[in-house]
N, C-alpha and C positions, 0 to 999 in steps of 0.2 A: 394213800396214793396221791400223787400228781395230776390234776386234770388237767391237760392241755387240750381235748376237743369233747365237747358233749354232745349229744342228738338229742332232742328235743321229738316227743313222739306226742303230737297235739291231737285233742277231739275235737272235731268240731261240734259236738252233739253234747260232749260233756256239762252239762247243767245249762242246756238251749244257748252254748256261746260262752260262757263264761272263763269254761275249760281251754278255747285259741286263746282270751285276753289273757288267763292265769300263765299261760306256756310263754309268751310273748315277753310277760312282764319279767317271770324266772332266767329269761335269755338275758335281759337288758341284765339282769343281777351278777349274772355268772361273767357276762364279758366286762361289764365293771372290774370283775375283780382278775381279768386276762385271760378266760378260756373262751376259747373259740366254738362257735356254735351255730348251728345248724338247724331248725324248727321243720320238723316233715309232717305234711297232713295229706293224708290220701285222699283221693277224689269218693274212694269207697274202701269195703271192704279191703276186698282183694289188694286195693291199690294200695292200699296203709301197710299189709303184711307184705307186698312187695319189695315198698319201700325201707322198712323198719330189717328188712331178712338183708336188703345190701348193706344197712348201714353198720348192721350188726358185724358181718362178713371183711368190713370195712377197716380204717385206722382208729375210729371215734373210740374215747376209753370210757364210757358209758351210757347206755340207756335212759334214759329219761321220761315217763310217760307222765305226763299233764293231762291228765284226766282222770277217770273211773277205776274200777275194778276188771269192766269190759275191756276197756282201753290196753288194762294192762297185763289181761290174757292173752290178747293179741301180741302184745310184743315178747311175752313170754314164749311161746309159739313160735313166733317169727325169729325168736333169736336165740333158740335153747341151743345148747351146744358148741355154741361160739365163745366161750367163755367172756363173753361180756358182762359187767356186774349191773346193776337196775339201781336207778332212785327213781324216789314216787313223789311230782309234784299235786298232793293231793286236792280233784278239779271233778269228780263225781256228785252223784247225789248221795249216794252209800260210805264209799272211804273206810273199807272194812278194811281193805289188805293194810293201809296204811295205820290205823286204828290199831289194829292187832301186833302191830312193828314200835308201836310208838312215836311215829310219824306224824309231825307238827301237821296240822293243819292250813294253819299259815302260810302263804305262797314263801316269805323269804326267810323264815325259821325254818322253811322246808329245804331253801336252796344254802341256809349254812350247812343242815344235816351233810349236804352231798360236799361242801367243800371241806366239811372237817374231815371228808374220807374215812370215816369209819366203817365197815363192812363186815356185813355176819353171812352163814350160808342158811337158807331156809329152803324145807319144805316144799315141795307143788305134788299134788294129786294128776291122776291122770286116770279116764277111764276110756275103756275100751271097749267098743259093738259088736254083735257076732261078725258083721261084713266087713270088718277090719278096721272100720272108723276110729282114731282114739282124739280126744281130747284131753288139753291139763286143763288145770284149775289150779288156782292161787288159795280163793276162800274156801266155798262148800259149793256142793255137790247138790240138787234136792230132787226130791222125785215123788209122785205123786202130787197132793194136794199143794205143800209149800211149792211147789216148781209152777201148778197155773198158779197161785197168788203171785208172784215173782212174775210172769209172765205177765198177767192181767195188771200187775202194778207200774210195770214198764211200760206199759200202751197212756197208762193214767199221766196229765199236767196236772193235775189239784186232786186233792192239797199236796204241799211237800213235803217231807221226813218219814216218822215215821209211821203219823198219820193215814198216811199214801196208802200201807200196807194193809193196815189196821182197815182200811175201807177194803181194799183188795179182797183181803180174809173173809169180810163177811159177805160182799158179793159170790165169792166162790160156794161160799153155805150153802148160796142156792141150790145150788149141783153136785152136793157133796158125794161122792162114794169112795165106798171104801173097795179096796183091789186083796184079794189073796196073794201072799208074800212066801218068796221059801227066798229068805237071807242067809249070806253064809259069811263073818267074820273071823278069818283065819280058821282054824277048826270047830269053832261055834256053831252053832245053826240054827233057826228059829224060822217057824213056820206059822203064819196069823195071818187075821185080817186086820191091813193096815189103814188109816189113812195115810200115811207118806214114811219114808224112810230116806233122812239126809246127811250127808256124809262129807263131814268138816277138815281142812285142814287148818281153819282160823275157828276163832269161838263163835264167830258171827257172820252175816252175811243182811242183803237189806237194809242198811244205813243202822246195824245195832241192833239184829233180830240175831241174840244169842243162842241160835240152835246147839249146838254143841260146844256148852259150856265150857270145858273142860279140856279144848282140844289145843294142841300146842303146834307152833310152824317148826318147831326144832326135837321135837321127838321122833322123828321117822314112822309114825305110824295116822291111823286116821279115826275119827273119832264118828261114831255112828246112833245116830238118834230114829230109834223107831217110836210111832204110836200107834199106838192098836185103837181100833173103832170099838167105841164106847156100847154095850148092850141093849140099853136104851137112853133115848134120846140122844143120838150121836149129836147132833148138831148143835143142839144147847151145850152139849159138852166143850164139844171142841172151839163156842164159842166162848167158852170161859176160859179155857186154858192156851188156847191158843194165843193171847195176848201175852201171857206169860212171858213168851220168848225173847221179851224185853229184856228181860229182869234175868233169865235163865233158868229162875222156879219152874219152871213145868218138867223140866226131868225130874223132880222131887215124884208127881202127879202117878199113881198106880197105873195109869195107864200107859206111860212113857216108861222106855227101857233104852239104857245105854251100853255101846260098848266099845269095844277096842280092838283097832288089828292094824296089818300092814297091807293084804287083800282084804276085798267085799265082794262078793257074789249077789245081785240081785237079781230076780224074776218075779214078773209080778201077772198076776189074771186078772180084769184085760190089763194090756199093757199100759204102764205109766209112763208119763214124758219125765225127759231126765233135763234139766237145765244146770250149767256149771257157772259161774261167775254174774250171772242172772243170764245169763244167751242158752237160750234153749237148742238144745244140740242131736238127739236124739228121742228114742226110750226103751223102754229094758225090755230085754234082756241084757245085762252088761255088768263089767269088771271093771271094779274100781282099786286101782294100789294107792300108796305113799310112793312118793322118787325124794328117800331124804336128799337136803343138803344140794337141790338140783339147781339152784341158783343165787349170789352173792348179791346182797342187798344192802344200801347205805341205809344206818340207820343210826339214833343218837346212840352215843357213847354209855353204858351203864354205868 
């Protein structure tokens, strides 16, 4: 396709700043080469999804997010439905969505992706509260234990990568419990005591925490990683395995189980916090689907 205007959808939080200079830089690139463009950063919130929902509604022939994974739930959100297509100037600390697309890392190997106009349809999750709350998701889904790591790792400046986590993890040790689970994967079902149960539309999430290995943006389905709580010494356990999820070996692990569907049913005793994109948004009780094919993404050419 033709780009004659882009929007530029900038974090200012994205890697403490770094995410307005990468968005800034990607504009000077694209009008170089004759599109016209536009860089929006909300004051907040709300104000970014404002923003991002006019522009989407608008003439501009593509999305742009210069930032995170967070960054670019928000514009997903904000612009579902308008058939707008999305490129990813990737400008987070994680960079999963773009990782899992192929997505150069690079500010201006990122801004040829979007000029050679190449475009695939991908994937986004979306879960649902009993009070009617739904959110998407681009990456994974997590709930239980990986969702406070995720949470506690976001609060964390040091170290960075994937480090960050890896301290997260074992700070949460502290307060580890496990929650009784009745999981339902399309007609599956599985009843245990968990420590977390996460539910992938990318392989990873966390700057390259491969929870659900195996999980694809172009399948229409979603890919679901339970662990059950070790009998004893939960804690030592899960602090060996839990690194794992580097690597993705830990679904090998007896105690991890995987599976597959296009709905998830979760409930958990007491209730778990459910976080999508690393932004914590709820907790379960709650439905999770796939929305194959729910949005058009630049991506390199195979």
């Amino acid at each position: 396709m033709t780009i004659r205007h882009a929007t530029i959808v900038a974090s200012p939080y994205a890697r403490h700043g770094t995410g307005l200079r990468l968005a800034h830089h990607a504009a000077d690139l694209l009008r170089a080469r004759g599109v016209e463009v536009e860089v929006i950063v909300g004051e907040d919130i709300a104000d970014a999804a404002d923003l991002v929902g006019k522009a989407a509604r608008g003439d501009t022939d593509v999305l742009v997010v210069a930032g995170g994974d967070g960054t670019i739930r928000l514009t997903v959100e904000a612009g579902i439905g308008t058939g707008k297509p999305l490129a990813v100037i990737p400008a987070g600390s994680g960079n999963d969505f773009a990782r899992n697309l192929r997505i150069p890392l690079d500010t201006e190997a990122a801004v040829r992706v979007v000029l050679d106009g190449h475009r695939e349809p991908v994937d986004l999750g979306r879960v649902s509260f009993p009070d009617g709350r739904t959110a998407l998701f681009a990456t994974v889904a997590a709930t239980g234990f990986d969702a406070s790591v995720t949470a506690r790792a976001n609060d964390m400046r040091w170290p960075k990568g994937q480090a960050r986590y890896t301290l997260a993890a074992l700070r949460e040790l502290v307060g580890l419990r496990s929650r009784y689970y009745q999981v339902r994967v399309d007609d599956a079902t599985v009843e245990d005591d968990l420590i977390f149960a996460a539910i992938g539309n990318t392989t990873s999430y966390g700057g390259g925490m491969r929870i659900t290995p195996k999980a694809s943006v172009s399948d229409g389905l979603l890919d679901v990683t339970l662990a059950r709580t070790a009998p004893r010494m939960p804690r030592l356990t899960l602090a060996r395995v839990f690194p794992k999820v580097f690597s993705g070996t830990h679904a090998d692990h007896p105690l991890v189980r995987t599976l597959r569907g296009g709905e998830v049913e979760l409930y958990s005793d007491p209730p778990a916090p459910v976080s999508v994109d690393g932004d914590l948004v709820g907790e379960l009780p709650a439905v999770f689907e796939a929305v194959p094919r729910a949005i058009e993404v630049f991506t390199p050419a195979r």
